[in-house]
C-alpha positions in Angstrom: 1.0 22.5 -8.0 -0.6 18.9 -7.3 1.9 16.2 -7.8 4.7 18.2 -8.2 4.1 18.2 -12.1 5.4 21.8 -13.4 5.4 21.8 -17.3 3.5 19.3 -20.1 4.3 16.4 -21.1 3.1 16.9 -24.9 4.8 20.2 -25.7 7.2 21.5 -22.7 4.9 24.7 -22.0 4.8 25.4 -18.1 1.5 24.7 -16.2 -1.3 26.3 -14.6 -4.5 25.5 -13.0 -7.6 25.3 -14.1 -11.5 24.0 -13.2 -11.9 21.4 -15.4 -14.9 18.8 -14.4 -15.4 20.6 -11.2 -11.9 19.9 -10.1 -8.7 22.0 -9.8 -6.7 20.4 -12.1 -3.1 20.9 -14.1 -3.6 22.1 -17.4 -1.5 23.3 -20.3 -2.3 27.0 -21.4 -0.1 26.3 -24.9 -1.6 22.7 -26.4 -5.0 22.3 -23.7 -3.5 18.8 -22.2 -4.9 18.5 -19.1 -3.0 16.3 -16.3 -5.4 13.8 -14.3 -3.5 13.2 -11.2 -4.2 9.2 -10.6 -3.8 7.5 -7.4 -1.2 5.0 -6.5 -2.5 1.4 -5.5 -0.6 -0.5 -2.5 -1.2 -4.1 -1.7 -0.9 -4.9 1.8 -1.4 -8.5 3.2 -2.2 -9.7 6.8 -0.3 -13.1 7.0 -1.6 -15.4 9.8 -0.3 -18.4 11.4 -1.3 -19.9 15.0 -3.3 -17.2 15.9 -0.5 -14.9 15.2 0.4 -12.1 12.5 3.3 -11.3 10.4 4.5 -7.7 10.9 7.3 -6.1 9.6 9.3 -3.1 11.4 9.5 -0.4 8.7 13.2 0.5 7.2 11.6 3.4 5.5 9.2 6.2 5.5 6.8 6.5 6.1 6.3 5.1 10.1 10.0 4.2 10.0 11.1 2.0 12.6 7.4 1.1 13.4 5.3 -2.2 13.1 3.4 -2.5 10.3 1.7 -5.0 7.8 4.0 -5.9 5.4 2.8 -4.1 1.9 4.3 -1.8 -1.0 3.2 -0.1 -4.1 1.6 -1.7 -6.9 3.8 -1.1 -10.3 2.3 -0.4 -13.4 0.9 -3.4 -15.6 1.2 -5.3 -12.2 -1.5 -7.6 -11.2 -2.5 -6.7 -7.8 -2.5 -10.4 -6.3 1.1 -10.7 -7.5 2.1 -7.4 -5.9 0.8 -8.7 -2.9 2.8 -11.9 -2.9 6.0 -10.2 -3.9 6.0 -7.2 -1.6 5.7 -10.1 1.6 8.7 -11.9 -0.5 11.1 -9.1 -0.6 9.7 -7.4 3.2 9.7 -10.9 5.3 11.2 -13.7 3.0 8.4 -15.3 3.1 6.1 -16.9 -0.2 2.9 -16.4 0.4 -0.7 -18.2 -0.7 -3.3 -15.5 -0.6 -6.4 -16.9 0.9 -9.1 -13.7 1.0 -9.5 -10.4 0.3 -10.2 -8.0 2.9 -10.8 -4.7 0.9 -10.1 -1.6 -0.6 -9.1 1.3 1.8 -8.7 5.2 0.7 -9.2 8.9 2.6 -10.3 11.7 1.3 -7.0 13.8 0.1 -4.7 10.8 0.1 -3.5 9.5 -3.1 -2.6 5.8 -1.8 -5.3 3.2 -2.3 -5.0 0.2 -0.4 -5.8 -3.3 -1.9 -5.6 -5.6 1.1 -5.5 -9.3 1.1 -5.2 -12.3 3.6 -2.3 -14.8 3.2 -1.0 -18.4 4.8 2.9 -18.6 4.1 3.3 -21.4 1.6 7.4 -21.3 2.1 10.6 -19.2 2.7 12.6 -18.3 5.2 11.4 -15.8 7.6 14.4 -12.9 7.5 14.0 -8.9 7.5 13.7 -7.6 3.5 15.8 -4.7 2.4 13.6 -2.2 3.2 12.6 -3.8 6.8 14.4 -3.4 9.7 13.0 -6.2 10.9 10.2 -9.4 10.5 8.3 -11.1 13.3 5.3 -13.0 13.8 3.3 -11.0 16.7 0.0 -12.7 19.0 -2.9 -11.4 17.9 -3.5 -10.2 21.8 -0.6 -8.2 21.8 -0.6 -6.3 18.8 1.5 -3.2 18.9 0.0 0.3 17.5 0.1 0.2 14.3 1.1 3.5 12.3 -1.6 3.7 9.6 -4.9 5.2 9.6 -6.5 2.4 7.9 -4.8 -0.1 10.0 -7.8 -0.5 13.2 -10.5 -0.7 9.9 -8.2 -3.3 7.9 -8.1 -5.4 11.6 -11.9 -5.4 12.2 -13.1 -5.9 8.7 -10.4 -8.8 8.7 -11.4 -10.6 12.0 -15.4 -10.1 10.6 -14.8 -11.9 7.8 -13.4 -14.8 10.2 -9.7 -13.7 10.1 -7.2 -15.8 11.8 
């Protein structure tokens, strides 16, 4: 089943599918709740500097051990623009000023929605976060590839809007 979500949340029954709104959707045979699988917001932030961006190298999956821009899930009752700052905090300690927003990013089938922002660091100390193996800043002419399909879109959409 979608989401891994096996039995209701209201009354315990086990799960089945069902069309409901032209969609294939969890539904509960016993009490009619119906589960409406939501997608998950990430904020990702392309910190510049000197012509340069901050990239992290991924301590997790996905894209482990890869280059990536540092971002992380939204939690709930979060403000986005706080995420943002926070997830560059604990990834690169850096504080960051966010200075633009790039845009919203999602593929069809993929329940991650990206929310992506630009950012000047404001202070910190630049050191590898818990869940980075490490944190550098990287010339924009020698980018590595990054591991994302949104990544090449999120680059050109943010050198457009006069990135950098």
């Amino acid at each position: 089943m979608p989401g891994d979500i096996n039995y209701c949340q209201r009354c315990g029954e086990g799960l089945s599918e069902t069309q409901i709104e032209g969609r294939t959707r969890p539904h509960c045979p016993a009490c009619g709740y119906v589960v409406y699988l939501d997608p998950k917001v990430a904020a990702v932030v392309l910190v510049h500097q000197d012509g340069k961006l901050l990239l992290v190298k991924r301590g997790v999956e996905p894209a482990m051990g890869e280059w990536a821009f540092p971002s992380g899930y939204v939690d709930r009752g979060e403000v986005v623009e706080d995420a943002a700052r926070r997830e560059v905090k604990e990834e690169t300690g850096l504080d960051v000023e966010l200075d633009g927003f790039v845009g919203m990013y999602s593929l069809a089938g993929n329940p991650v929605v990206l929310a992506v922002f630009s950012g000047k660091v404001s202070g910190g100390e630049l050191r590898a976060g818990h869940d980075a193996d490490d944190a550098a800043w990287v010339d924009l002419d020698n980018l590595p590839d990054l591991p994302f399909p949104n990544d090449a879109q999120i680059l050109q959409d943010f050198f457009s809007r006069g990135g950098v």
